[in-house]
N, C-alpha and C positions, 0 to 999 in steps of 0.2 A: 504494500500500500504506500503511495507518496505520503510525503510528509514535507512540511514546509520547506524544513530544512534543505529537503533536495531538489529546489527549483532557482538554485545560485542568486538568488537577493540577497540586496545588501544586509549585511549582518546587523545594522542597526534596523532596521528595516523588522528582523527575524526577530530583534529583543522584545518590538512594540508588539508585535502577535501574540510574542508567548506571554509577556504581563495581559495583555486580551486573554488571553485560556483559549487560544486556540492552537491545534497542533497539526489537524489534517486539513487538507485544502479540498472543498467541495467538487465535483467531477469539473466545471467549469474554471472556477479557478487553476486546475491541474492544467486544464488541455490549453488553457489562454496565456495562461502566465511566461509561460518557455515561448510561445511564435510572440510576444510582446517583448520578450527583454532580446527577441533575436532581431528588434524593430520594424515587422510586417505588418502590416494594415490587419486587422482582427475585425470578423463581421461576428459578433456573440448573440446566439439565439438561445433562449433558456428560459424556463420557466420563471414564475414570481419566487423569491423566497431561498435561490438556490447562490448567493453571495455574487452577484455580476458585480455589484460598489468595486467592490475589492480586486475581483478581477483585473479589471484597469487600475486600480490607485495604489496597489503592490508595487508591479512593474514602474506603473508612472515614476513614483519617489524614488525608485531606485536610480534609474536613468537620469534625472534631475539633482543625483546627488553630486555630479560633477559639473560647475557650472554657474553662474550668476546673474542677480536678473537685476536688469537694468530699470529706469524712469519708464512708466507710463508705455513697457514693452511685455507683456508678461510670456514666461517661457511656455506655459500649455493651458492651455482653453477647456473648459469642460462645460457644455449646454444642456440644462436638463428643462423638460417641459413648465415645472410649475417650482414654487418660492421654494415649498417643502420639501421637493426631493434634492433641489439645489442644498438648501440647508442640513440634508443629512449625508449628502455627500462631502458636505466642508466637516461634519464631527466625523468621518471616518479618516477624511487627511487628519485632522489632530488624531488621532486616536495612532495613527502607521506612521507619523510620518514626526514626533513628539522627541524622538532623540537627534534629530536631524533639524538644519537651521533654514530649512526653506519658510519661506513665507506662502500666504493665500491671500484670496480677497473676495468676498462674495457680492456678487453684482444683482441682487433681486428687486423688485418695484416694491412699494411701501415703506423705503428707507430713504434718510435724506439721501441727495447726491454728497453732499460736500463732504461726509465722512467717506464714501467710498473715494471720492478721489483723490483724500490726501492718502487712501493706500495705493490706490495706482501710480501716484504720484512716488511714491518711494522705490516703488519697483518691487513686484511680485513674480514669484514661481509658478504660483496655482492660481488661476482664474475660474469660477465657479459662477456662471450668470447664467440665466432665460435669455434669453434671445434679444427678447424688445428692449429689458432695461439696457443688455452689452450695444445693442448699436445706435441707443440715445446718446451711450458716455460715449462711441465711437464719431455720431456725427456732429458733438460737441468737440472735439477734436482735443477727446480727454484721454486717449485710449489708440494706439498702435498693434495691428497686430501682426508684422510684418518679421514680429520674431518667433512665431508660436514654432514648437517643437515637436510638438503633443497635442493632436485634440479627440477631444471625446464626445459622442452625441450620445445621450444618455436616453431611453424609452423611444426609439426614433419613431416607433407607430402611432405614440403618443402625441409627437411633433404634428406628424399628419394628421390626426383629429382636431388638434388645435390652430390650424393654420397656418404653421409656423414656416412649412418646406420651403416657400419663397427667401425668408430670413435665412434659413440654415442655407440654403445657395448660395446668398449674398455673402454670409459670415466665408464658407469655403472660398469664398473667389476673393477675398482682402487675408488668406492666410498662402505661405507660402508653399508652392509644388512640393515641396521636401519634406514637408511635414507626416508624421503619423498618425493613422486615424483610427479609433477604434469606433464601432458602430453598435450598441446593444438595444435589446429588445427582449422581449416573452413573445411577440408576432412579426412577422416578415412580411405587410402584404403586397402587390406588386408594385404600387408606386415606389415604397423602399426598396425597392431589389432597382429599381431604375436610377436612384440614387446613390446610391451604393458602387454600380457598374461605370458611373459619370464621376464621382469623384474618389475612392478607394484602386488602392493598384494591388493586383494579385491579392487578395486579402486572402489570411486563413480564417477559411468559416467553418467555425467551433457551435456546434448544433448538440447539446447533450439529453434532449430531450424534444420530442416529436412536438411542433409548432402547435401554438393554441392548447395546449393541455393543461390540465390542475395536478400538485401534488396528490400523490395515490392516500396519503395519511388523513387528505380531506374527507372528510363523509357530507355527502352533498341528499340536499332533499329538495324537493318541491311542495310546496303545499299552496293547492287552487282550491279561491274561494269562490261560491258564488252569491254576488251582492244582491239584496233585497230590491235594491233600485240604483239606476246609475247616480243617484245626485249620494246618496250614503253612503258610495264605495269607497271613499277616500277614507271615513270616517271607521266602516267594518274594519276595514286592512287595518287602521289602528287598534282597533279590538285586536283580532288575530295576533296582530307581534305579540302586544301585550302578551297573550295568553300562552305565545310560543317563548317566550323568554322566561313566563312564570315556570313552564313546563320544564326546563331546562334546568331551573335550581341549584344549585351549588356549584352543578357543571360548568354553568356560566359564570368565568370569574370577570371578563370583562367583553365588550360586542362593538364592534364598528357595525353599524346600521346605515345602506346607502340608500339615498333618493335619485332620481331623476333632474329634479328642480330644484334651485335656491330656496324659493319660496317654501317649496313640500320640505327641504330640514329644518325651515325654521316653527313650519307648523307642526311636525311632529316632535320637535325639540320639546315647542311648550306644551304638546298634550301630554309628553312624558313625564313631564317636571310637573304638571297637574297633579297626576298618578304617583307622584313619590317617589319614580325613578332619576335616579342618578344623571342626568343625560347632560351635554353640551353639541353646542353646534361646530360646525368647520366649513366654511365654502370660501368660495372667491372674493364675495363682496364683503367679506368681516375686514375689519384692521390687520396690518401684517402684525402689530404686535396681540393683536385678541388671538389670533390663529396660532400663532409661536406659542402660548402661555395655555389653550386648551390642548394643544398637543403632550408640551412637557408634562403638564399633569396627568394627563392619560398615559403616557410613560411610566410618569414613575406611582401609577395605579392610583393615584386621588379620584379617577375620574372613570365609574364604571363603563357607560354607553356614552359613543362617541358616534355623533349622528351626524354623516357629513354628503355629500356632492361628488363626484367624481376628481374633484382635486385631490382626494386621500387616497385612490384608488392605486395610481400608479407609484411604487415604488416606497411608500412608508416602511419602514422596518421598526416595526413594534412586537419582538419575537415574541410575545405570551398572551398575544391575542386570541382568546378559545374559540369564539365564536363571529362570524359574518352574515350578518343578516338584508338580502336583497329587499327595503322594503316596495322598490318600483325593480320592472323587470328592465335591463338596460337596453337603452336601443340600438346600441351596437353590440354585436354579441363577443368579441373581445374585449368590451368592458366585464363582460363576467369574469374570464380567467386574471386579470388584473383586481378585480375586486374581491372574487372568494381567496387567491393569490395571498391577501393580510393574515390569514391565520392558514396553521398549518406550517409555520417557516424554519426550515432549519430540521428538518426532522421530525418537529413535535407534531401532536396530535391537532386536529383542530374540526369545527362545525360549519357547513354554510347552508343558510335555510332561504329557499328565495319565495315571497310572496307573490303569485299571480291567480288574475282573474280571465272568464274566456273571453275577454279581449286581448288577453297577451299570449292568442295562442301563435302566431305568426314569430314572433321576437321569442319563445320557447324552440320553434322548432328551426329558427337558424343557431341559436345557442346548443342545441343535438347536436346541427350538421355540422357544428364550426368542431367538436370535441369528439364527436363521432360516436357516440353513445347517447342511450335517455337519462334524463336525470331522475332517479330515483323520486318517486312519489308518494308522497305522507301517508301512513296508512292502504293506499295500495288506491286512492280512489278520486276525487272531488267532494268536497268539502261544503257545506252549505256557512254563509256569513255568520259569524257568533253573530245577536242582538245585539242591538246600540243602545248606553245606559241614557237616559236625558243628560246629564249631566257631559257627554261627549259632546249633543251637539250642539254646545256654547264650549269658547269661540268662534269654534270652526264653523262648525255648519248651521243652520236655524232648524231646530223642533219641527217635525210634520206634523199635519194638523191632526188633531183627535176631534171626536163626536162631543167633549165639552169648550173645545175651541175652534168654530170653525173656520175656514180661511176667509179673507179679505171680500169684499163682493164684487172687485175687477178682477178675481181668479178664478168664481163661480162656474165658469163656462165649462171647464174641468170636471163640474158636477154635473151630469145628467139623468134626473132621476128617469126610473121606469115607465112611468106613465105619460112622459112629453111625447112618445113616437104617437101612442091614441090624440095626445091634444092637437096634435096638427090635423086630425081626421074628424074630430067630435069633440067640440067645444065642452067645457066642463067647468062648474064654478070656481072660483079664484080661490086659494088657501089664504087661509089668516099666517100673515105676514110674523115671521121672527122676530126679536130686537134688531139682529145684527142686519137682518135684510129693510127692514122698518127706515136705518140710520142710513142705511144706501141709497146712491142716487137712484132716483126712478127708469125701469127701461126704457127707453127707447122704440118707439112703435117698430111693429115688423112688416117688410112689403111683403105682398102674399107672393107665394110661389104659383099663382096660375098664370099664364101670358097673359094677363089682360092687360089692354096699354091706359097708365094714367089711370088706374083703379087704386081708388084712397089705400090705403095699408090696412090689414088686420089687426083688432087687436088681439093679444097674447093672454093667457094666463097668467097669472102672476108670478115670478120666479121661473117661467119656461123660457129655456134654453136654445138660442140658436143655435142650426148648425155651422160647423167649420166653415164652409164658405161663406156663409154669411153675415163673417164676422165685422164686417163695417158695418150694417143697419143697425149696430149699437153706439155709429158714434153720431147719428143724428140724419135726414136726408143727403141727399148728395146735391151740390149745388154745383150747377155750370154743365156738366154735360148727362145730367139724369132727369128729373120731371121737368125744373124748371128749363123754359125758354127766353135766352135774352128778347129784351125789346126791338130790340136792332134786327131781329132776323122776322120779326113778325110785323114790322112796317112794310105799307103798298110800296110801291115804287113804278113810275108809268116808263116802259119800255121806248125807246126811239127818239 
């Protein structure tokens, strides 16, 4: 079996692993780490979870340990999609690279400029930024990058969801020919292969594991519900976690819960927090420092459920994550193996439970195709919606009506009693009026439905119901091109 030791890095290098407690190098760091320090273009394909960070930032530091970096020049570039993974790429260079006197600098948006650029400004080793913030400080003309030695593109299929593939071109074409690139990913799809053949030369491509796949350690479930009515769906599925998280018990020591939308974590943030669960939010639109400080605390375990956006999905390393909870199914179906991907890492065990409805059957079954297998289903069946307590639906949603409140009387139309289809055939005395129908505006006369032309309107029973099409004769006659005729069109006028 390899062993750190036998992959010729620098010895300082080797001390900061082993004060880590690490000994053995994961199948990917084995097969990367040797075509990296022999300075070949490396394309890294591998699951979540299986050490890619280190893969490159081994070799990187070692190769960098000869060398200095100049003013506002830094010697290797690392681009990862979002703030977070940039930032837990910069505490793994401290963690590897702590015996050794290189510098970094991390380049993310939420931060002033003027602190990063008095570190450009001294001249850095390691460069760690997103994309947008490195070519703000670049077309500020804060920033050279005409000495990089080293660059890394960190989650490249992530790049490509986010937009970025224009930026990462632009970035490649202001670095020099000479340079080394590493390329990592958990997916490959063809736009990155096209990218990859345009700027990587002969690269060895290190594949340890079949594209799009989940750790075998994950136990993966589905569980479909079906909702009472579509306007309560949002509402059930929060029943449902609830009930799969209580179900879990002790097992659960702590759950990354994803949504689809900013909005959906921030409202299932507060219906958790309602319920007494432990929960915080994480997405794009929170402060870079609210985000940094929910994170830390979920690390270092203050913070049970961490309910976030697909910003958490790619590449967080929180090894003691038990549980992943899909509460929206993703619509892209590689967002699933990056998101169940959180737990499970490193070997350990771990759970991912995804919630859907039969409207997610389409986004289920490219999430099959993309992994090539079914996801195991709860129980073995569909699930009918737990009941909604009142009390759920405030904030979120409003109360449906019950028989001692009934709705508004411009929603009435929705009500059709049984005996309106007789009233349009045989007149029938008028009912004694409600309160609530009493306090409503009066109807509106109905035009009868025989062709007769310019015959006065019918009138209704009281509280009978028009139909669907004739839902205008409740806002009053129609004037201009229905009974009435202008005056203009009904004056003589003598011909010749």
């Amino acid at each position: 079996m390899t062993k750190f030791s036998d992959l010729k890095l620098d010895p300082k290098v080797l001390k900061a692993i082993a004060e880590a407690g690490y000994e053995t190098p994961t199948p990917i760091q084995a097969q990367a780490i040797p075509h990296a320090l022999e300075g070949r273009d490396v394309l890294g394909i591998a699951q979540t979870g299986t050490g890619k960070t280190a893969s490159f930032t081994l070799p990187m530091i070692t190769r960098l340990g000869r060398g200095r970096a100049r003013a506002r020049m830094p010697r290797s570039l690392v681009l990862a999609p979002t703030r977070e993974l940039a930032a837990q790429v910069a505490e793994n260079f401290d963690i590897y690279a702590k015996h050794t006197k290189l510098t970094k600098a991390l380049l993310i948006g939420g931060v002033a400029f003027g602190e990063q650029d008095k570190l450009i400004d001294r001249g850095v080793d390691v460069l760690i930024a997103t994309p947008g913030r490195l070519l703000d400080h670049f077309e500020r003309g804060k920033l050279l990058l005409t000495g990089v030695e080293v660059m890394v593109v960190d989650e490249a299929d992530r790049m490509l969801d986010m937009g970025f593939i224009p930026d990462i071109e632009r970035i490649f074409k202001l670095t020099p020919f000479t340079r080394q690139t590493f390329f990592y990913s958990a997916t490959m799809p063809p736009e990155i292969e096209r990218l990859t053949n345009t700027f990587l030369q002969a690269p060895a491509r290190v594949e340890v594991a079949r594209q799009a796949t989940a750790s075998e350690t994950i136990e993966q479930a589905l569980v479909t519900i079906r909702p009472s009515r579509r306007d309560r769906a949002a509402s059930e599925k929060r029943n449902c976690l609830r009930a799969l998280i209580d179900a879990e018990g002790e097992k659960l020591t702590n759950a990354i819960v994803f949504c689809n939308r900013k909005v959906d974590v921030d409202t299932l943030t507060k219906s958790l927090r309602k319920y007494k669960y432990d929960a915080a939010a994480i997405h794009g639109d929170l402060d870079q420092s609210v985000r940094t400080r929910t994170l830390e605390s979920f690390r270092a375990g203050g913070l049970k459920i961490l309910v976030a956006s697909d910003v958490a999905a790619r590449g967080l390393d929180v090894p003691s994550v038990s549980h992943v909870f899909n509460f929206d199914v993703p619509t892209h179906p590689e967002d699933y193996i990056h998101r169940i991907g959180r737990t499970g890492r490193a070997g350990r065990a771990g759970k991912a439970l995804t919630i859907a409805t039969p409207a997610d059957d389409k986004l289920i079954d490219a999430i099959e195709s993309l992994i090539r297998k079914p996801l195991p289903r709860a129980d073995g069946e569909t699930i009918a919606a737990p009941a909604t307590p009142v009390s759920e639906a405030t904030p979120d949603t409003k109360p449906a009506a019950t028989p001692e409140s009934p709705p508004a009387a411009r929603r009435t139309r929705s009500r059709k009693p049984a005996q309106d289809k007789a009233a349009t055939t045989e007149p029938k005395p008028a009912p004694q009026p409600t309160e609530v129908e009493a306090a409503a505006p009066a109807q509106q006369p109905k035009r009868s439905p025989e062709p007769a032309n310019r015959r006065p309107p019918q009138a209704q029973p009281q509280g009978h119901e028009s139909r669907r099409g004739d839902r205008n004769d409740r806002r009053g006659p129609v004037v201009g091109m229905g009974d009435h005729v202008p005056d203009f069109l009904l004056r003589e006028f003598r011909a010749g």
